[in-house]
C-alpha positions as CSV (number, residue, x, y, z in Angstrom):
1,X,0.0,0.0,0.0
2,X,1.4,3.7,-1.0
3,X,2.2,5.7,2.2
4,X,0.9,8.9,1.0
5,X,-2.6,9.4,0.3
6,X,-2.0,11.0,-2.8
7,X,0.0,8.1,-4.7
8,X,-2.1,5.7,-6.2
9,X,-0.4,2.4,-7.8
10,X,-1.1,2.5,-11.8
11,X,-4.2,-0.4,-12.6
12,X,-4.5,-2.1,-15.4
13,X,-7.3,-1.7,-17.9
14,X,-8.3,-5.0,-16.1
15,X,-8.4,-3.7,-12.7
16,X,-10.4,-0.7,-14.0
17,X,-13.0,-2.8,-15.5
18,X,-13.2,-4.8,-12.7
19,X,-13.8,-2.1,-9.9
20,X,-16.3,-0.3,-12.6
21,X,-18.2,-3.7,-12.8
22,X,-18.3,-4.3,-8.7
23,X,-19.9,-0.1,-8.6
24,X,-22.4,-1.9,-10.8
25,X,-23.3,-4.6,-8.9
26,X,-23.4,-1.8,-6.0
27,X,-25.7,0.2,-8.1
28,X,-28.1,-2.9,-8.9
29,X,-28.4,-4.1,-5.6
30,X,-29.4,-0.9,-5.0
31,X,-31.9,0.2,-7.5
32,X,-33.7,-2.8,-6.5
33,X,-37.0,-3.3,-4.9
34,X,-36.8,-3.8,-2.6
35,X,-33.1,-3.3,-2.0
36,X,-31.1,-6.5,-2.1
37,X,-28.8,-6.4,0.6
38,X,-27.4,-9.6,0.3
39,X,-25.9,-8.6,-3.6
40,X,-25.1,-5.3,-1.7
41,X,-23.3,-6.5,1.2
42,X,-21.4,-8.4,-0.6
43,X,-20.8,-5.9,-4.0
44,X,-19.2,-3.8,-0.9
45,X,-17.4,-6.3,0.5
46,X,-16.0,-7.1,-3.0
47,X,-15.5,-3.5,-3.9
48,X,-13.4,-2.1,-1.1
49,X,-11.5,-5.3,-1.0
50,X,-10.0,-4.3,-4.8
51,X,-9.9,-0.8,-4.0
52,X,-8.1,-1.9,-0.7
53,X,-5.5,-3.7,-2.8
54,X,-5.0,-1.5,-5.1
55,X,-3.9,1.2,-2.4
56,X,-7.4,3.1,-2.8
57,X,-7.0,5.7,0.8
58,X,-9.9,4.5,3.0
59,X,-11.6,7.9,3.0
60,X,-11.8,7.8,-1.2
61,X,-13.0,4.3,-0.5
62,X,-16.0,5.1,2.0
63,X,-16.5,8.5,-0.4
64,X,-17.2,6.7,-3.7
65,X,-20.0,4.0,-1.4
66,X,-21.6,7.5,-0.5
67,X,-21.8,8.9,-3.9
68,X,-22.8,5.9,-4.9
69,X,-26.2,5.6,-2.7
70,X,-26.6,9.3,-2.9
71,X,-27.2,8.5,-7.3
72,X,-30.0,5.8,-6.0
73,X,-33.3,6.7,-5.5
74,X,-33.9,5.6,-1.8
75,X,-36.3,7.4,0.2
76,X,-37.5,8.7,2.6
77,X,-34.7,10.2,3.9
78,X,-34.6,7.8,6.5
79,X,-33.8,4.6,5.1
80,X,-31.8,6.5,2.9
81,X,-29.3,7.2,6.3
82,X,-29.9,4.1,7.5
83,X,-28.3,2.6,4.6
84,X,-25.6,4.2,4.5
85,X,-24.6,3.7,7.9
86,X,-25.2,-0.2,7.5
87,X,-22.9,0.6,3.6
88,X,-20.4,2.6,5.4
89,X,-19.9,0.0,8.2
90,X,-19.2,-3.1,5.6
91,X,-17.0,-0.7,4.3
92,X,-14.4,-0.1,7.3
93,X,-15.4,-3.7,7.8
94,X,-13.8,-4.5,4.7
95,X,-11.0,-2.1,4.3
96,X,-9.6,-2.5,7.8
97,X,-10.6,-6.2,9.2
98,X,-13.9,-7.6,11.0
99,X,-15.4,-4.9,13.6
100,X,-19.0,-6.6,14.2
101,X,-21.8,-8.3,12.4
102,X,-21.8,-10.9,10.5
103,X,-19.9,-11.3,7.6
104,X,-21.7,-13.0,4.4
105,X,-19.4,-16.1,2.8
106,X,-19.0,-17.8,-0.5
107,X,-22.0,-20.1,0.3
108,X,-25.0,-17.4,1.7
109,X,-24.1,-18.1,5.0
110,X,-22.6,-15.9,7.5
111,X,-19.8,-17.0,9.4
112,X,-21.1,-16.7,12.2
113,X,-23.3,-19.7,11.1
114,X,-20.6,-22.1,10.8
115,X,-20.0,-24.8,13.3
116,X,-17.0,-23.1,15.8
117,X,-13.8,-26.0,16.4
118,X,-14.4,-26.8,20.1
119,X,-11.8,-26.0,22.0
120,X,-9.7,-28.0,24.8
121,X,-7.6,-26.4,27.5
């Protein structure tokens, strides 16, 4: 990852295409009716992942979720906030490690619905 906020590591057309196609995903789950937070959760999880990689700065990271409800047509202006609190949180969750909830696997299932190793002392 850069150490200054302002360098960002060169992407391939590849990468490009890829991050643009995840915003998509974002942008269906959220034009949906009703919304599908499922594809969303996960289109964010996805999302900041590559831009993580790619040494996106957190803050752009969490900016481009924000513009990316504020293009939706969510209302009322509750469940528009809502949302984004719930987008901005899998966000950080994503960018910077597991801080709560439950995070969504492969499979539909969240881990926290897998069987846990017992452990001995």
């Amino acid at each position: 990852m850069p150490s200054s906020g302002s360098t960002l590591a060169a992407r391939t057309i590849e990468e490009i295409a890829d991050a643009y196609d995840l915003r998509a995903v974002i942008q269906a789950a959220l034009a949906a009716i009703p919304i599908d937070e499922t594809m969303l959760r996960r289109g964010v999880w996805t999302y900041v992942s590559v831009e993580r990689h790619a040494g996106t700065p957190p803050g752009r990271v969490i900016m481009a979720l924000n513009d990316l409800i504020d293009e939706a047509p969510i209302s009322p202006l509750a469940t528009r906030n809502a949302l984004t609190r719930r987008v901005v949180l899998w966000g950080v969750e994503a960018y910077f490690g597991h801080l709560g909830g439950d995070v969504v696997g492969r499979d539909g299932r969240a881990l926290s619905d897998a069987p846990h190793p017992v452990r001995t002392p």
